[in-house]
C-alpha positions as CSV (number, residue, x, y, z in Angstrom):
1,X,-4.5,3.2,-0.5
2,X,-1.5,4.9,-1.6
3,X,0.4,7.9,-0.5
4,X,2.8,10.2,-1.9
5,X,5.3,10.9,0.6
6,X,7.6,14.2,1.0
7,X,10.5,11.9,-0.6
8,X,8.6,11.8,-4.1
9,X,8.6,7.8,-3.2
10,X,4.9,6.2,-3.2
11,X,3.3,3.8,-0.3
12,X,1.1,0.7,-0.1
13,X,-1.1,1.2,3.3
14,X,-3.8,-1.3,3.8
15,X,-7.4,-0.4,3.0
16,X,-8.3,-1.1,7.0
17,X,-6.9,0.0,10.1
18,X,-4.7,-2.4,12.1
19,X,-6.4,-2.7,15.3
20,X,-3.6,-3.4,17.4
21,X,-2.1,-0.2,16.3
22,X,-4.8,1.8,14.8
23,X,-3.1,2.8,12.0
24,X,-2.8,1.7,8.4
25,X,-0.4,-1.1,7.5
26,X,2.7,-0.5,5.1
27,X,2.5,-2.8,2.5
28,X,5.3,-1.2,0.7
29,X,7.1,2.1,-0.7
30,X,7.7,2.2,-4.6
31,X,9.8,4.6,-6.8
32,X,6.4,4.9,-8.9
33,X,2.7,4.7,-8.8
34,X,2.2,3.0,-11.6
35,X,4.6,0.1,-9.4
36,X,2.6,0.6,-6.2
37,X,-1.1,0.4,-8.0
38,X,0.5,-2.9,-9.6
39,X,1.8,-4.3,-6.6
40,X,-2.5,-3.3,-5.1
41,X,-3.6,-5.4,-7.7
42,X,-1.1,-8.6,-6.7
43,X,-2.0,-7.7,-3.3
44,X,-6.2,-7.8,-3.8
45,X,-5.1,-10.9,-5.9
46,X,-3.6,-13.1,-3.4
47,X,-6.6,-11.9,-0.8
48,X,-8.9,-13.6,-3.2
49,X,-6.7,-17.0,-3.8
C-alpha cells in the first residue's frame, strides 16, 4: 500500500496491520511512485522466495 505524504515523498506500508502496534508497517519512503511500486514488487518477490 502506498501513500503520498504532505512532503510530495511516497511510502511503502505493509498490506496487513502489525499486531503489536496495530498500525501499518513502513517499508520505506521513496522520491517517486514509480520507485515505491518497484520496491512492492521486490518486496512481494522476496515473500514468495
Amino acid at each position: 500500500m502506498i501513500r503520498k505524504l504532505k512532503s510530495g515523498e511516497y511510502r511503502l506500508y505493509s498490506r496487513k496491520v502489525a499486531p503489536r502496534t496495530g498500525k501499518r508497517r513502513n517499508l520505506g519512503t521513496f522520491k517517486s511512485r514509480e520507485a515505491a511500486e518497484k520496491h512492492e514488487r521486490e518486496v512481494q518477490y522476496f515473500k514468495r522466495h
